[in-house]
Structure formats: structure tokens, C-alpha cells
C-alpha positions, -999 to 999 in steps of 0.1 A, spaced: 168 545 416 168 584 422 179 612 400 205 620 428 238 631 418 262 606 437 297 587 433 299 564 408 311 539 436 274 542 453 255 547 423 273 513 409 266 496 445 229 500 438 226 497 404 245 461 406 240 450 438 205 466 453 178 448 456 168 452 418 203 456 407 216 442 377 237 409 395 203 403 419 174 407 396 158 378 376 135 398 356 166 423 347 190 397 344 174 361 338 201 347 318 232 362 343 264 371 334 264 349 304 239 366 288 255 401 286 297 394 279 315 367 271 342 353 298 368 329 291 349 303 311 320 308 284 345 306 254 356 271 260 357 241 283 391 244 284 395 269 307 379 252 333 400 219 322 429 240 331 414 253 363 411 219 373 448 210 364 455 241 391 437 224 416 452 192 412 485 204 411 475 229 446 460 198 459 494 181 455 516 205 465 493 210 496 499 177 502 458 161 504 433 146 493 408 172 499 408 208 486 387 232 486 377 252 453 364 286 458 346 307 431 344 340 438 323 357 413 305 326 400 276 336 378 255 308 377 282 286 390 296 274 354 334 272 363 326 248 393 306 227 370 332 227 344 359 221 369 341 192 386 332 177 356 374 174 345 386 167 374 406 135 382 393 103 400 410 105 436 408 141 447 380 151 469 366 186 465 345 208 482 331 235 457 322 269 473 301 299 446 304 328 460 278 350 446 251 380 453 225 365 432 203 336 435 216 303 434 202 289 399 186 256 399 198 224 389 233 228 402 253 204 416 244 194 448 277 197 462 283 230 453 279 255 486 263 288 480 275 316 500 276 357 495 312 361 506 348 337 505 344 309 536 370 312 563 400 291 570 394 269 539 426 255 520 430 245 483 424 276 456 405 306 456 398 317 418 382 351 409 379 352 369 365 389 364 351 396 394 373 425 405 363 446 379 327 447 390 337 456 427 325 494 421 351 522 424 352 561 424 359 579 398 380 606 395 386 631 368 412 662 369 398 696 365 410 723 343 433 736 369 447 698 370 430 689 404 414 660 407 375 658 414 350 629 426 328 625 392 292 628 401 267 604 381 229 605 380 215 571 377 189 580 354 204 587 325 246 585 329 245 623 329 279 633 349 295 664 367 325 672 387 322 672 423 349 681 454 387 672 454 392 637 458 411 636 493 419 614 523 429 584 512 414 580 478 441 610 473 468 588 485 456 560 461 456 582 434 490 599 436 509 566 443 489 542 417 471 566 391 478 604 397 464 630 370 479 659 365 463 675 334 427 686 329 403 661 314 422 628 324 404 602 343 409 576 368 393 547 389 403 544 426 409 511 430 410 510 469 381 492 472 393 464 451 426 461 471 407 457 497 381 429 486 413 414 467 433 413 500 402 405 524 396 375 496 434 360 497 435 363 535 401 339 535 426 310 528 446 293 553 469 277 522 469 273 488 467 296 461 448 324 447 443 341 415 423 367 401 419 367 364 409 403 350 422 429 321 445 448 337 464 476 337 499 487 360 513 520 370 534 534 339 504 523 314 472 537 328 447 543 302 446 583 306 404 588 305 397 554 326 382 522 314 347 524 329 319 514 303 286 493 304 274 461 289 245 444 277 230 422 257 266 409 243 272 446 234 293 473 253 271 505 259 270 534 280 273 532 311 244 543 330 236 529 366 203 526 365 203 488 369 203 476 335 234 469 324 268 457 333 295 480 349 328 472 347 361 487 346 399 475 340 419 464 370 453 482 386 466 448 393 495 458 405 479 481 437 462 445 443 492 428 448 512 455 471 477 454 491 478 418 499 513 420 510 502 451 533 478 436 546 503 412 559 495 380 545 529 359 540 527 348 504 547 345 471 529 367 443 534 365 404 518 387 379 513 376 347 490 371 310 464 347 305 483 336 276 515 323 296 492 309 324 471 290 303 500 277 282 520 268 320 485 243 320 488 230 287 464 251 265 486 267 237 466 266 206 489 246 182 473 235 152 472 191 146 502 176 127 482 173 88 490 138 86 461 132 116 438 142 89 449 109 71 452 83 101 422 96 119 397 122 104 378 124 130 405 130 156 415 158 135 385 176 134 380 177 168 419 188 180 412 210 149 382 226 171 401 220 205 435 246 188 409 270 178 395 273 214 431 271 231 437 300 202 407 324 214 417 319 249 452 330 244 449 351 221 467 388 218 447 419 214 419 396 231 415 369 259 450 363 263 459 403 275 438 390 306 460 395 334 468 365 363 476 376 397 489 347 418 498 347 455 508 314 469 496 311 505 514 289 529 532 270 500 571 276 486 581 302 461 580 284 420 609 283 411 622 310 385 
């Protein structure tokens, strides 16, 4: 790392990505993803319960016997082993992680591991908080209202405004996120419509979803969302390489860029909590008189609602937003 001023897109690049970035490092990271924030796949084995019910029912509507399951973002590949581990007797899957760092040992044999979504596959392509780690400029409105690349040194978080944001960043920012007065802030989320888009277009049919906090045009948080973590604690964020850098997803610019891009499919947006509850994970407590006729039973749908609670809860894990786009495969109905 050098005490260059730069982007925050490059400096976040490096700092995640490099060669002893905070995704690619053992010695800075050992633990992955898991170690520093919790996602919904860490909360409970639930979620991956209910990823598998998506397969089965992409798998069905696909019309085979063998889908493909793609992970895009996988950490240390703890969705695919969740997902293959509830998965129904019948349905033959091939599991693909698609991930920067390492592949961890001990993981199921059949699990490919590959830096970028395979090609021509069919079944579904999940991304649970991955977008949000695809770096981004930043972009911050002067005080005569203009907006300005924000410079960042890597060494300490230290920022400063640099030129006019222009081209098509510009363009991104006065259709999705424009700022107007001095002080506000925004993240150009080009770069993840494109990923998002290049990612969907990988699949020949089925579905994909990306599962991230989001936000939509009409409710952008005016000084950005960009912050660090570590540790199981939000922080800073410096790009030095030793934390976490994420920021909150324009959904929305997603979608309109997968349909630009041309790629013929349905798209719903919605929350984590309607999705979830769509696969049968609503958090309902167990009728009382369970506690009678089997204790045991009780205590652990008891333990079971309280997970299905967390995941869909408001204010928390639930706000998550679900972009779906159904590739090749008829509109749900209403």
C-alpha cells in the first residue's frame, strides 16, 4: 500500500483484492468473511434450507434433473455446504464457489472453485452480499453543488475532493443518485451494474438473485453508506487491507442494467422478509400445547422461530433486498 491519493474504487481494488488484500490474505483474514460480519447464511441454517427449496423448485420449472448452483461470493463456500447438505434425494447438482480467495480445505469434493461465474451453465446463480463489496467511486458535491471524485489515502482513511466526476459516472449519477447540495455523497454504482449484468448473462436459464441492503432512487441515503468492518465491529473505513469495505446497493440501477444489457428475463425486486416467507421461513412461534405433547419438539421449533425471526426481521436481516431475474423461464404469476 502507498500513501497515494487515489479513487476509492482503486484504493478498495487493492486493499480487498491485491495480493495482500483483505478477501486474499490468510494471515489478514484467516477466518474469512465469517470472522468479521455476520450474513444471513451465518445466522441460521435456514437460509440455506431455503436456498435449496429455490433450487428445487428452479430445477423443476427448468424441467431436469441436473442444475447447476452457483455461488458467487462464497466465503469459504458455507451456503454450498448448507445447500447440499438439505437438498432432496433425486436432484443432481453441480456446485460452483466463485471466489478471489483460496479455496479452504476440507470442502466438499464436488464443489468447483473458480474466480468468476462459469459460462452457459443452467439452474441458479445466487450472490448473498457480494455486490456490495464490488468497489465503487465515490462522489461528494462541492460547496458550489458540483460533484467531485473523493480522493482517499490508503494509509490512514484521510480523504480530499478531487475533479468533477464526468463521462459516464456523470451520467450514473444524475439518472440514479444526483447531488445537488454541498456535502452530500454518493457511490457510483456502474461498476456493480455491470458485474450484476455480466453475472446474470453467465446463465443460459434459470434464475438469479442477488441478496444485499439496498437502496432505490427516491430514498438514497444523502452522505453514502460506505463504512468498514472488522472483527464483528463496523469501523472506519480505511483501505489499507485490513478491514472490510462495503457499501449499500442501488438495486434498482442493477436491474435496468441487466435489461440493457439485453438479456431477455422477468425481474422482481423485493425484501428478504417476503422472499424468505415465499420459501417457508416466517418465524411463527409453536402452538403452546406442543410444549405438553412433545417437549422436546417444542424446544427446538421454539429455536427454529427464533432463527426464521432474525432472518426476517425489520430494522435488520429482513430490510435485505432480493433482486430476481428469471432467465429463459415464464413470468410468476402476479
Amino acid at each position: 500500500m502507498t500513501d497515494e491519493w487515489r479513487g476509492w474504487r482503486e484504493a478498495a481494488q487493492a486493499a480487498l483484492y491485491g495480493d495482500e488484500g483483505f478477501y486474499r490474505s490468510p494471515v489478514r483474514s484467516p477466518e474469512g468473511p465469517a470472522g468479521h460480519f455476520r450474513t444471513s447464511v451465518h445466522a441460521s441454517p435456514l437460509f440455506a434450507a431455503a436456498v435449496a427449496r429455490l433450487l428445487t423448485g428452479t430445477a423443476r420449472e427448468l424441467g431436469t434433473g441436473t442444475v447447476a448452483l452457483v455461488d458467487v461470493g462464497a466465503g469459504r463456500g458455507e451456503l454450498l455446504t448448507g445447500v447440499l447438505a438439505a437438498l432432496p434425494e433425486g436432484l443432481e447438482v453441480v456446485p460452483y464457489a466463485v471466489e478471489v480467495a483460496a479455496r479452504p480445505p476440507g470442502l466438499d469434493p464436488r464443489i468447483e472453485w473458480c474466480a468468476r461465474p462459469p459460462e452457459g451453465v443452467t439452474g441458479l446463480l445466487f450472490a448473498n452480499e457480494w455486490l456490495d463489496n464490488v468497489p465503487a467511486e465515490v462522489a461528494e458535491a462541492d460547496p458550489d453543488g458540483v460533484p467531485r471524485y473523493v480522493r482517499v489515502r490508503a494509509s490512514d482513511g484521510a480523504e480530499r475532493l478531487g475533479e468533477p466526476v464526468s463521462g459516464a459516472d456523470l451520467a450514473w449519477l444524475e439518472r440514479w443518485w444526483p447531488l445537488s447540495a454541498p456535502g452530500e455523497r454518493a457511490e457510483i454504482g456502474r461498476p456493480r451494474d455491470t458485474a450484476w449484468a455480466r453475472a446474470v448473462g453467465s446463465l443460459t436459464a434459470g434464475l438469479a438473485v442477488a441478496v444485499d441492503y439496498p437502496h432505490v432512487r427516491g430514498g438514497r441515503p444523502p452522505f453514502g453508506t460506505l463504512t468498514g468492518f472488522r472483527g464483528g465491529r463496523e469501523v472506519r473505513p480505511v483501505p489499507d487491507g485490513s478491514c472490510d469495505l462495503t457499501a449499500h446497493v442501488a438495486l434498482d440501477a442493477c436491474a435496468a442494467a441487466v435489461a440493457e444489457a439485453g438479456i431477455d428475463a422477468s425481474t422482481e425486486l423485493t425484501d428478504q422478509r417476503a422472499a424468505l416467507r415465499r420459501l417457508g421461513v416466517g418465524g411463527d412461534r409453536p402452538p403452546l400445547s406442543l410444549a405438553t405433547t412433545d417437549p422436546a419438539g417444542y424446544v427446538r421449533a421454539l429455536a427454529s422461530a427464533g432463527e426464521a425471526a432474525e432472518l426476517t426481521a425489520r430494522g435488520g436481516l429482513g430490510d435485505f433486498g432480493w433482486l430476481l431475474h428469471r432467465v429463459g423461464l415464464p413470468a410468476p404469476p402476479p
